[in-house]
BATI-735695 format. One record per residue: x negated, y, z negated of N, C-alpha, C in turn; residue in one letter. Coordinates in steps of 0.1 Angstrom, whole numbers, plus 5000, padded with zeros to 4 digits. Example, Ala and Ser with C-alpha at 12.3 -4.5 7.8 and 13.67 -1.06 7.14 Angstrom:
BEGIN
    n.u    n.v    n.w   ca.u   ca.v   ca.w    c.u    c.v    c.w   resn
   4868   4943   4922   4877   4955   4922   4868   4967   4922      A
   4872   4978   4929   4863   4989   4929   4871   5000   4921      S
***
This chain:
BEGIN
    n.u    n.v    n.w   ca.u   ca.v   ca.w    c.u    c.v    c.w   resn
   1325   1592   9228   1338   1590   9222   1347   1602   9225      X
   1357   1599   9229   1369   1610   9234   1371   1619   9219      X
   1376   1631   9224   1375   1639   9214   1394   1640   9210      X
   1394   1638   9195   1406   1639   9194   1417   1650   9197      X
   1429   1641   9199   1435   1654   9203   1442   1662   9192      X
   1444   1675   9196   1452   1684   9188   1463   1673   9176      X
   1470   1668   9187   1483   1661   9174   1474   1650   9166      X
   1467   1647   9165   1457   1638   9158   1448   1645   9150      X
   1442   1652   9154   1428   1656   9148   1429   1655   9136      X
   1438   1660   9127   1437   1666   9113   1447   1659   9108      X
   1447   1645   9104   1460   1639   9095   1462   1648   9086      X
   1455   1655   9075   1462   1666   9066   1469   1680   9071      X
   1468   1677   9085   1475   1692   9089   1467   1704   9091      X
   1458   1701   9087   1452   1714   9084   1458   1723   9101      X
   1458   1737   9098   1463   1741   9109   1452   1741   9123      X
   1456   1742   9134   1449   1742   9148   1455   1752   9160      X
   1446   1755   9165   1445   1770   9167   1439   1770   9181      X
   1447   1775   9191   1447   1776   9209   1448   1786   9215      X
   1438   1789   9227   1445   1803   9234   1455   1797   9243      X
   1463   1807   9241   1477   1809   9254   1470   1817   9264      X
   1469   1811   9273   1458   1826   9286   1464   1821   9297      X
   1476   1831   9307   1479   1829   9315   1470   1835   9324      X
   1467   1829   9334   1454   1833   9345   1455   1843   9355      X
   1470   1851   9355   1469   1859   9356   1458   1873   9360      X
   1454   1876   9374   1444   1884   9376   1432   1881   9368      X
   1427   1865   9368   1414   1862   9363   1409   1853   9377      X
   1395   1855   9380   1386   1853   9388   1385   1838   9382      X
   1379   1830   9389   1370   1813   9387   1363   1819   9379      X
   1354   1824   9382   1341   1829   9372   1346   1837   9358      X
   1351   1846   9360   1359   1847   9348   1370   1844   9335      X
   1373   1831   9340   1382   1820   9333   1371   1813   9328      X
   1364   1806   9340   1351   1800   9328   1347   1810   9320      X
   1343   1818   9320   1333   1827   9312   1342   1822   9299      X
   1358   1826   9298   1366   1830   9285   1367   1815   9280      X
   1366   1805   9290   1368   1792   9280   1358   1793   9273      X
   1343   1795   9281   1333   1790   9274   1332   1797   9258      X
   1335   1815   9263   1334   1816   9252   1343   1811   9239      X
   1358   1811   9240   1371   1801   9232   1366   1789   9228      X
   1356   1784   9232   1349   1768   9225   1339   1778   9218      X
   1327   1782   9222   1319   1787   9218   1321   1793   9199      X
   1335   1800   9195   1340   1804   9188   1349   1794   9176      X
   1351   1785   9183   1354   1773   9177   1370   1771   9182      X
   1375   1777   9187   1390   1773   9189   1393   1760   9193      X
   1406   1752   9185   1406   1741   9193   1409   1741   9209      X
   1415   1747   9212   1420   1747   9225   1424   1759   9233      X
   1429   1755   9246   1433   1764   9259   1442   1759   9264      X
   1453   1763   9269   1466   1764   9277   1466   1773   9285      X
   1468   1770   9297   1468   1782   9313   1485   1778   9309      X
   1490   1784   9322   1502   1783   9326   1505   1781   9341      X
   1517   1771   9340   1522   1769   9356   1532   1776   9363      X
   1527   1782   9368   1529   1795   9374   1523   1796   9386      X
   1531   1802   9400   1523   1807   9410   1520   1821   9409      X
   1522   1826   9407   1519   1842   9407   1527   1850   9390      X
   1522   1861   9388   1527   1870   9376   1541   1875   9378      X
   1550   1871   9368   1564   1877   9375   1565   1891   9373      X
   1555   1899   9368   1557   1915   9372   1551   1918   9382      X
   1538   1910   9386   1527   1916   9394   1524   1905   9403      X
   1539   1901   9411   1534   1891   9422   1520   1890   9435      X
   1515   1902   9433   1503   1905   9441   1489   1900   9433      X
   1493   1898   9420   1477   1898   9414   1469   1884   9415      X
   1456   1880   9418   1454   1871   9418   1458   1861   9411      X
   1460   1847   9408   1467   1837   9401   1462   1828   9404      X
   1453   1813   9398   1448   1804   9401   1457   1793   9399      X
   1458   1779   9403   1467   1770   9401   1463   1764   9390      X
   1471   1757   9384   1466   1755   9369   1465   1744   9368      X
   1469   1729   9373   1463   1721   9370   1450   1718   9377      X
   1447   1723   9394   1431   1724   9394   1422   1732   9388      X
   1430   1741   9379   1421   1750   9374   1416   1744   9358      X
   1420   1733   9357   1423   1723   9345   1409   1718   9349      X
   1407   1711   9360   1401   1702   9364   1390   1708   9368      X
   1391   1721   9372   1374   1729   9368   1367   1730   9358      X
   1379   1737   9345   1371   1736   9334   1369   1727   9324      X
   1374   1715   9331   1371   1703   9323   1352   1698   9324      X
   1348   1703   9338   1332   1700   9340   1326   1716   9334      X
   1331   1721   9331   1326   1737   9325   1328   1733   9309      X
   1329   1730   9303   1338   1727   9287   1332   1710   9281      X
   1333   1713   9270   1327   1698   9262   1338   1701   9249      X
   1341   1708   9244   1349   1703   9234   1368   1710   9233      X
   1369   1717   9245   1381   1722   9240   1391   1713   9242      X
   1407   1712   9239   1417   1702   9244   1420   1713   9255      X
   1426   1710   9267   1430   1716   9278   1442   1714   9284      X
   1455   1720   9290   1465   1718   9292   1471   1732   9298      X
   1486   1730   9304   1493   1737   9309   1503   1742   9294      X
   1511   1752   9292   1520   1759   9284   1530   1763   9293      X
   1537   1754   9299   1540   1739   9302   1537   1737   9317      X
   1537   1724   9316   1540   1716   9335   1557   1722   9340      X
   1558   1723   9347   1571   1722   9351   1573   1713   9359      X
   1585   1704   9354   1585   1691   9358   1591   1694   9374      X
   1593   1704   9377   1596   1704   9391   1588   1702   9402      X
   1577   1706   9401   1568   1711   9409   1557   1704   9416      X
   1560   1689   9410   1553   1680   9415   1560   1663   9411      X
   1560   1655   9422   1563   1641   9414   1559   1638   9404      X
   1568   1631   9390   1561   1627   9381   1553   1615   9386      X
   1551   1605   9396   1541   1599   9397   1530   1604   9399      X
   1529   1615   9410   1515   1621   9411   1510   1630   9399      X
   1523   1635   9388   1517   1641   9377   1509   1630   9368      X
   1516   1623   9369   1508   1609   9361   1495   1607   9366      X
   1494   1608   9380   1475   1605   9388   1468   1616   9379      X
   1474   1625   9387   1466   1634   9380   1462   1637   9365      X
   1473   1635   9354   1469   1643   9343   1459   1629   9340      X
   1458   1616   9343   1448   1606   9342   1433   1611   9347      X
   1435   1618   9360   1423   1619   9370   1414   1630   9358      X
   1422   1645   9358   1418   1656   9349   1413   1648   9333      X
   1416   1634   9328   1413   1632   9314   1400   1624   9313      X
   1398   1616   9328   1384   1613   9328   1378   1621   9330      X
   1379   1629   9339   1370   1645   9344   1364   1648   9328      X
   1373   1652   9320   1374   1659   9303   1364   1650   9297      X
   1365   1641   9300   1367   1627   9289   1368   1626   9276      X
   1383   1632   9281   1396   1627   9274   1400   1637   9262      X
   1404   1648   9269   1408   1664   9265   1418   1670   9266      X
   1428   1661   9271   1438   1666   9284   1449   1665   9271      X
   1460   1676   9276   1472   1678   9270   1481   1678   9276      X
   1491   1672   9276   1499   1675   9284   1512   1676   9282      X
   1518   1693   9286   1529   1698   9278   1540   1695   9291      X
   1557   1693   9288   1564   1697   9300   1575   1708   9298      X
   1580   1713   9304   1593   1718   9302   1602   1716   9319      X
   1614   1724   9319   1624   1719   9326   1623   1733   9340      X
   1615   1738   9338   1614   1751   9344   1625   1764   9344      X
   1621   1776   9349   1631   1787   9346   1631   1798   9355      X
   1618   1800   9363   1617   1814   9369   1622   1808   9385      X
   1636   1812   9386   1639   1809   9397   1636   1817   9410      X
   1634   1828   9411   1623   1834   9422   1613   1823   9424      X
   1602   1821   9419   1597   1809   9421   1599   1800   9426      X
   1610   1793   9424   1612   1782   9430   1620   1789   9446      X
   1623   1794   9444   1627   1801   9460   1617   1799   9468      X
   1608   1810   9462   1595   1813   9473   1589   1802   9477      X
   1586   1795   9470   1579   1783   9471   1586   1771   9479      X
   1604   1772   9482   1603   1763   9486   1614   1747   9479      X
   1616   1752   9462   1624   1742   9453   1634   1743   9455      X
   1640   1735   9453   1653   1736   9447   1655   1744   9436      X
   1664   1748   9429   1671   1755   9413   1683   1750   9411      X
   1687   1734   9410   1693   1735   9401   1698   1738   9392      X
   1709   1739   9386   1717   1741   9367   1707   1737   9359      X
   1707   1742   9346   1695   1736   9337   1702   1720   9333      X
   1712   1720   9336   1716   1706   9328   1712   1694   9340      X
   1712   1701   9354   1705   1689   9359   1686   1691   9359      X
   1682   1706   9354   1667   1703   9356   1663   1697   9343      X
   1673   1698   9332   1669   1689   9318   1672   1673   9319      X
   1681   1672   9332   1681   1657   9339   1669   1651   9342      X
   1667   1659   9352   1653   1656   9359   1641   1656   9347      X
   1635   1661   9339   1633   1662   9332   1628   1653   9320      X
   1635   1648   9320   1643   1632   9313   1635   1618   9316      X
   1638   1623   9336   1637   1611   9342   1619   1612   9344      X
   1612   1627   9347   1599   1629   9348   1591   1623   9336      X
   1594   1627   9322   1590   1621   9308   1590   1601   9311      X
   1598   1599   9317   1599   1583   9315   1591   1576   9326      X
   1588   1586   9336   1578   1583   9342   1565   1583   9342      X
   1561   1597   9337   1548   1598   9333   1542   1590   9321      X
   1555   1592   9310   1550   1584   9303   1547   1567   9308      X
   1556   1561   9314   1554   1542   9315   1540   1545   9325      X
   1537   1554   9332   1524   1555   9342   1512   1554   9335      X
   1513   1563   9324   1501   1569   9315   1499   1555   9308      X
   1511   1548   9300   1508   1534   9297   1506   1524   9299      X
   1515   1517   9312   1515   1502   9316   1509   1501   9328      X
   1509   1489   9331   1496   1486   9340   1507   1487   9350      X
   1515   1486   9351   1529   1492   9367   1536   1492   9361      X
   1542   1505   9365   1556   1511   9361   1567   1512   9372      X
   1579   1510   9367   1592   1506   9371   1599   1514   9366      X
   1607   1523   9375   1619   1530   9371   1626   1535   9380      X
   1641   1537   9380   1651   1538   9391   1659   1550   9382      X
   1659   1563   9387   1667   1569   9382   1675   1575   9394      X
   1684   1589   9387   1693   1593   9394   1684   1602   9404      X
   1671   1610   9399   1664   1617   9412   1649   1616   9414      X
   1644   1603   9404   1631   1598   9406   1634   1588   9407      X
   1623   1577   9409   1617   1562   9412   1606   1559   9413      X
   1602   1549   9405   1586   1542   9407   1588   1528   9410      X
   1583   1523   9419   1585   1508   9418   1570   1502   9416      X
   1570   1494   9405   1553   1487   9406   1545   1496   9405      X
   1543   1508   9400   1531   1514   9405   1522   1511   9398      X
   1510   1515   9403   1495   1515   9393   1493   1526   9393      X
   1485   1526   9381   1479   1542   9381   1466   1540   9375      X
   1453   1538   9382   1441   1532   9375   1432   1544   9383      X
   1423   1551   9374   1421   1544   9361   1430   1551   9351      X
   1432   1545   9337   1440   1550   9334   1429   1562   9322      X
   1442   1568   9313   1433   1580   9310   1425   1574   9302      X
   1412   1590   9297   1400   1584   9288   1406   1580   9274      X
   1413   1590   9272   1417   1587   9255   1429   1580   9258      X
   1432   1570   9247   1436   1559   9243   1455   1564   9246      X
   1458   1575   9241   1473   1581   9245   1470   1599   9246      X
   1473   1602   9254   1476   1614   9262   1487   1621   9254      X
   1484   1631   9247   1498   1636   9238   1509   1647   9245      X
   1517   1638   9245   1525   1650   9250   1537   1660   9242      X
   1534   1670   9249   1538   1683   9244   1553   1686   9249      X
   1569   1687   9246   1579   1692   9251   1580   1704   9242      X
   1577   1716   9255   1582   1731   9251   1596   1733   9253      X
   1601   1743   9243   1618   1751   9246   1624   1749   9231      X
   1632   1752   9232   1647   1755   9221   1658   1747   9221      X
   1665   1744   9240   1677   1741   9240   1679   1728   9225      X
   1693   1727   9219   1697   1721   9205   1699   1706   9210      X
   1705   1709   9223   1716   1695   9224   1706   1686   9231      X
   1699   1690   9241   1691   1683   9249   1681   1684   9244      X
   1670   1695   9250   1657   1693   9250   1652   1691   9236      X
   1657   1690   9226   1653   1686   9214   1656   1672   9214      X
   1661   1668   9217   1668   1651   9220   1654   1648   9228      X
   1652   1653   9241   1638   1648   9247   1629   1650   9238      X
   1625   1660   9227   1611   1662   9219   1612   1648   9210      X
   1622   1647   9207   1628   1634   9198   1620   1623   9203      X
   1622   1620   9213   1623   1607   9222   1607   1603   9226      X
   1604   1616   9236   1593   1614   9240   1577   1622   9232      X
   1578   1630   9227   1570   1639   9225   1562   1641   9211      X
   1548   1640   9213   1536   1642   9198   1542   1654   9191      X
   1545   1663   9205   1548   1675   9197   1555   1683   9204      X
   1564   1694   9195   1569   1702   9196   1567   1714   9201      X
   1569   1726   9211   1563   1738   9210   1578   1749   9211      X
   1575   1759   9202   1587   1765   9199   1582   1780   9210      X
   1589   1784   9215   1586   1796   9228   1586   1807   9217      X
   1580   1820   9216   1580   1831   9205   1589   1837   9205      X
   1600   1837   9213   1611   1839   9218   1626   1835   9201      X
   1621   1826   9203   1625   1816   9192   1620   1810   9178      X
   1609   1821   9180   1601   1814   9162   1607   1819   9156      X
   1622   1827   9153   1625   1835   9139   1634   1821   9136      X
   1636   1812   9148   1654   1805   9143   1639   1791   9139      X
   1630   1790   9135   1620   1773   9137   1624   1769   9126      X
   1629   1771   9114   1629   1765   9102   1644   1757   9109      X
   1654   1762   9109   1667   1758   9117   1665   1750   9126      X
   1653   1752   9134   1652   1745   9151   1645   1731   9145      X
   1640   1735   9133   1633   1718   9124   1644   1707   9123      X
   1651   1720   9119   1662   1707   9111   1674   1702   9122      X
   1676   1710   9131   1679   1701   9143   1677   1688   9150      X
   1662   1691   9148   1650   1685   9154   1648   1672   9149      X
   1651   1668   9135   1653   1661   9127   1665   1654   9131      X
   1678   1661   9129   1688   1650   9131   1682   1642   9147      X
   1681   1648   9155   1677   1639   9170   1669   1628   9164      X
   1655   1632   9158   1649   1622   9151   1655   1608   9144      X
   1662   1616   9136   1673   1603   9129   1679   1593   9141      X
   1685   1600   9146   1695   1596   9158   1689   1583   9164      X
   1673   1588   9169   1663   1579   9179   1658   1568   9166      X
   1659   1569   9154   1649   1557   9148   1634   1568   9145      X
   1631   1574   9144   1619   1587   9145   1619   1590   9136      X
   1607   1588   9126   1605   1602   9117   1597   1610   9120      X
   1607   1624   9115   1605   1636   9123   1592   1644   9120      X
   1587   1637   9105   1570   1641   9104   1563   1636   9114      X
   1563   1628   9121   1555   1623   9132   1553   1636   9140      X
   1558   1643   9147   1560   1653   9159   1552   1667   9149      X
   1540   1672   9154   1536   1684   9151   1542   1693   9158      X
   1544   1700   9148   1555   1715   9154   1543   1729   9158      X
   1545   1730   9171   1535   1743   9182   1542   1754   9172      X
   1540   1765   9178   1546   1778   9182   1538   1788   9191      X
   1541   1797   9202   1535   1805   9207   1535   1815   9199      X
   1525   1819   9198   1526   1828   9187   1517   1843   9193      X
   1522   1851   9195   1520   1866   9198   1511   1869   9186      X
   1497   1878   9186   1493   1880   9176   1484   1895   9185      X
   1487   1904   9178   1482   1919   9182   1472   1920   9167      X
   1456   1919   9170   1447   1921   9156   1441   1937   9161      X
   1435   1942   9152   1429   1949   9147   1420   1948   9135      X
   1407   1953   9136   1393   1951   9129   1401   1962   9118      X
   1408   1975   9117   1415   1983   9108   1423   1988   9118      X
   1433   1995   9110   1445   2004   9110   1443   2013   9125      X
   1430   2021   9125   1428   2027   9132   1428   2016   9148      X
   1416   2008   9150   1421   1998   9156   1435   1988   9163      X
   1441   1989   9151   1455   1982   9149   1464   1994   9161      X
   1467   1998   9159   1471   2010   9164   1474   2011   9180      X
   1454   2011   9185   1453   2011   9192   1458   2000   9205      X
   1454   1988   9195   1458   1975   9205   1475   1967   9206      X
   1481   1976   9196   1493   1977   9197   1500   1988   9206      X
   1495   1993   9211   1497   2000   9222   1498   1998   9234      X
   1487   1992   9233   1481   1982   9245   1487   1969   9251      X
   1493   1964   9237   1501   1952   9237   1515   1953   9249      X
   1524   1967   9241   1533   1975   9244   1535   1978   9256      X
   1520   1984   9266   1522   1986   9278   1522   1967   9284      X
   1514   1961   9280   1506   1954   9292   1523   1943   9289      X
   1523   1939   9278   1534   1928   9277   1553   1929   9273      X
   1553   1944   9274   1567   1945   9265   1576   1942   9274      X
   1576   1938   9290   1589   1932   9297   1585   1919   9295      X
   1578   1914   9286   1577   1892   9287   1582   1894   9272      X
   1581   1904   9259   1587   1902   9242   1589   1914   9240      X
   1596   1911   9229   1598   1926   9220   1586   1922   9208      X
   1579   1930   9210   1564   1934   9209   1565   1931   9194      X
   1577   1944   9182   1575   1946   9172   1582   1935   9169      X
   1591   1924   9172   1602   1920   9165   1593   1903   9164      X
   1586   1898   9177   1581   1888   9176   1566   1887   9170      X
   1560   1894   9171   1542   1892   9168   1537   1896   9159      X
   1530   1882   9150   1521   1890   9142   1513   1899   9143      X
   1512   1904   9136   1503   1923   9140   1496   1928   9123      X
   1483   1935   9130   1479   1940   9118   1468   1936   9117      X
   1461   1940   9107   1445   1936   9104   1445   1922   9098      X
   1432   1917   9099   1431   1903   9094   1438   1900   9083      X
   1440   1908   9073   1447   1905   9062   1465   1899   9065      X
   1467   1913   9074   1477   1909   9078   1483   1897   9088      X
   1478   1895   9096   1475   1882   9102   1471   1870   9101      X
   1466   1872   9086   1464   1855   9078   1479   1857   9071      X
   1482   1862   9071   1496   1867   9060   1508   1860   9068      X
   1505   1870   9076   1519   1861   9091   1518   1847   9091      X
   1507   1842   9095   1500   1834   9100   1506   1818   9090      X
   1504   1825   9074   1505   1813   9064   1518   1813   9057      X
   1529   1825   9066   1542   1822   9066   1548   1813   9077      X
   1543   1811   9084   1544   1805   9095   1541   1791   9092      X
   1530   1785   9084   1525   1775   9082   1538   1773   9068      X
   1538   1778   9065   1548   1774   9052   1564   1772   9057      X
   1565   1776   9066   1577   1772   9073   1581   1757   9081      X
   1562   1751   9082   1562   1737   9095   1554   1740   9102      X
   1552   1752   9108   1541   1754   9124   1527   1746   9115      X
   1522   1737   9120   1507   1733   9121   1502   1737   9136      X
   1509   1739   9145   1497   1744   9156   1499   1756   9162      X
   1488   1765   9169   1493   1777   9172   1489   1780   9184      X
   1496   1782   9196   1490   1784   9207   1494   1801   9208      X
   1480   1808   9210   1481   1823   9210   1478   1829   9219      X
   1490   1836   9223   1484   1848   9229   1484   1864   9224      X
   1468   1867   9226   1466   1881   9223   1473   1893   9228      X
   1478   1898   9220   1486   1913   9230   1473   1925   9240      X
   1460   1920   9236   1450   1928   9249   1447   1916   9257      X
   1453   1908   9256   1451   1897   9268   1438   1891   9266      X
   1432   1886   9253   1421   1879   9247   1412   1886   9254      X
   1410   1898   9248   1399   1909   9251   1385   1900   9235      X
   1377   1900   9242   1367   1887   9235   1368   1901   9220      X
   1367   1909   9219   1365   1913   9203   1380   1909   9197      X
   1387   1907   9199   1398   1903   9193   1397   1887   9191      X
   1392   1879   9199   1390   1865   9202   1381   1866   9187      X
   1369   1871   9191   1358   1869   9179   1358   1874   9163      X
   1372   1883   9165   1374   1887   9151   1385   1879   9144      X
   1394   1873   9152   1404   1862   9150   1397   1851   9147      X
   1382   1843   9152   1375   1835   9149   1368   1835   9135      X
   1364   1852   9131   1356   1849   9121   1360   1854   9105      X
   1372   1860   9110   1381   1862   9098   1392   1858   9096      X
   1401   1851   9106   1412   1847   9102   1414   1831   9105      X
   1411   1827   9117   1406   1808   9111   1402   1805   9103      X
   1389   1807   9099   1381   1800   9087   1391   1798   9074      X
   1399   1812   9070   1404   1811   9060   1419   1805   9063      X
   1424   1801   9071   1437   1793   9071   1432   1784   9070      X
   1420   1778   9080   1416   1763   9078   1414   1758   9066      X
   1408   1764   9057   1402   1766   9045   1415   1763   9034      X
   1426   1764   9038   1439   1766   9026   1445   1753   9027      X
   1455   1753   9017   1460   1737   9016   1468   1733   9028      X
   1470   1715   9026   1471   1709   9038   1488   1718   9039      X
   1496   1718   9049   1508   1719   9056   1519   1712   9040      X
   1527   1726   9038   1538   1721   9026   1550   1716   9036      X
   1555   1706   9032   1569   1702   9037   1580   1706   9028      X
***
């Protein structure tokens, strides 16, 4: 039996809980190691990122992430697995559709699948893309969602847009689990909340933007209205930055650490929870009192396993442990 997914698992909400691990100067062998151990620990899940290389450290090793999906889907038995996000650029939504099908039987039936509209335009240089304006890659965008999605569902899909097309297609087999949830990351008000509306289980809010979520809810909502949607349906993400320490002394130290390794991707003090477990269930069930039920994390030591295992054994248990999600 396919293991449920994240936007399902817990009709009460209870919260659920993901590493953010960009792969970033990680080896094959040492990616599996960290999944295994991230299931091992109980986390629901993992998110790589789509990305060809580190935008500080274009030299450092980088694996591709949706075959890297498709590795540790035969390495892995229970975690949900996915990109933080696809970028709908980077591949046809028809062949995204093969694929995130191909990767859910691989899993059977684990797969996540988040999009956004893309942004690091070096990237797309090097590689080769186009960069359009965001208003046409939130076009594109649009038209990728309506394809993936009629792929993932109907036995041929049909669509004629302004810079995709599917005529008839099949896409067999189709995935293991029954619907494939999908994830629209970002902020933008007008649009890409309009897409989360439209197409999406769930929400994910960038850490960039967790101070405005209570606001970005209620946005989020009128779209909902708009489409016919109630907006309880859509579980609200957040990336959530979290710098732990076992004590003070500790704390200290990996906040430092944070500081060097991540302060050109956030402002270290202004976004991330930080502080000892206490403090970190603290953040954590302000966040939950706001709407977040799911948290895709990334560690400020870059999920150095004692931070992994002290976040597992002191600060999950007891969120999970607390009441369901207040509205």
């Amino acid at each position: 039996m396919p293991t449920p997914s994240l936007s399902s698992a817990r009709p009460d909400r209870i919260p659920t809980f993901s590493l953010f691990l960009p792969q970033a100067g990680l080896t094959w062998n040492s990616l599996c190691e960290k999944a295994r151990l991230v299931e091992e620990l109980g986390f629901d899940g993992l998110w790589l990122v789509d990305h060809f290389w580190a935008s500080a450290m274009p030299d450092l090793d980088f694996l591709e992430g949706w075959t890297s999906l498709a590795g540790l889907s035969a390495v892995t038995t229970k975690l949900r697995l996915g990109l933080m996000v696809t970028c709908n650029s980077y591949r046809n939504p028809a062949l995204l559709a093969k694929m995130v099908a191909t990767v859910d039987q691989i899993s059977a039936g684990r797969v996540e699948l988040a999009m956004g509209a893309g942004w690091m335009d070096v990237e797309y240089r090097a590689y080769g893309y186009d960069f359009p304006p965001i208003g046409t890659r939130l076009a594109q965008l649009e038209e990728g969602l309506e394809i993936v999605t009629r792929m993932l569902r109907d036995a041929r899909a049909t669509y004629r847009g302004s810079f995709c097309r599917v005529e008839d297609a099949p896409n067999q087999p189709k995935p293991a689990q029954p619907r494939v949830p999908i994830t629209v990351g970002g902020a933008g008000e007008k649009i890409l909340l309009d897409l989360v509306a439209r197409f999406a289980d769930r929400w994910n809010c960038p850490m960039n933007s967790a101070h405005e979520i209570e606001r970005l809810r209620a946005v989020l909502a009128s779209h909902c209205e708009r489409a016919g949607r109630n907006s309880d349906e859509i579980i609200v993400s957040e990336q959530t930055l979290i710098v732990l320490g076992a004590d003070q002394e500790a704390f200290r130290a990996k906040l430092a650490m944070a500081k060097a390794m991540l302060g050109h991707f956030a402002d270290i003090d202004k976004v991330a929870v930080a502080g000892t477990p206490a403090d970190v269930i603290a953040g954590l069930q302000a966040k939950i009192a706001a709407g977040v039920s799911d948290f895709a994390i990334m560690f400020g030591d870059l999920a150095m396993p004692e931070s992994l295992e002290l976040f597992a054994r002191e600060v999950m248990p007891t969120l999970r442990a607390g009441c369901p999600l207040r509205r």
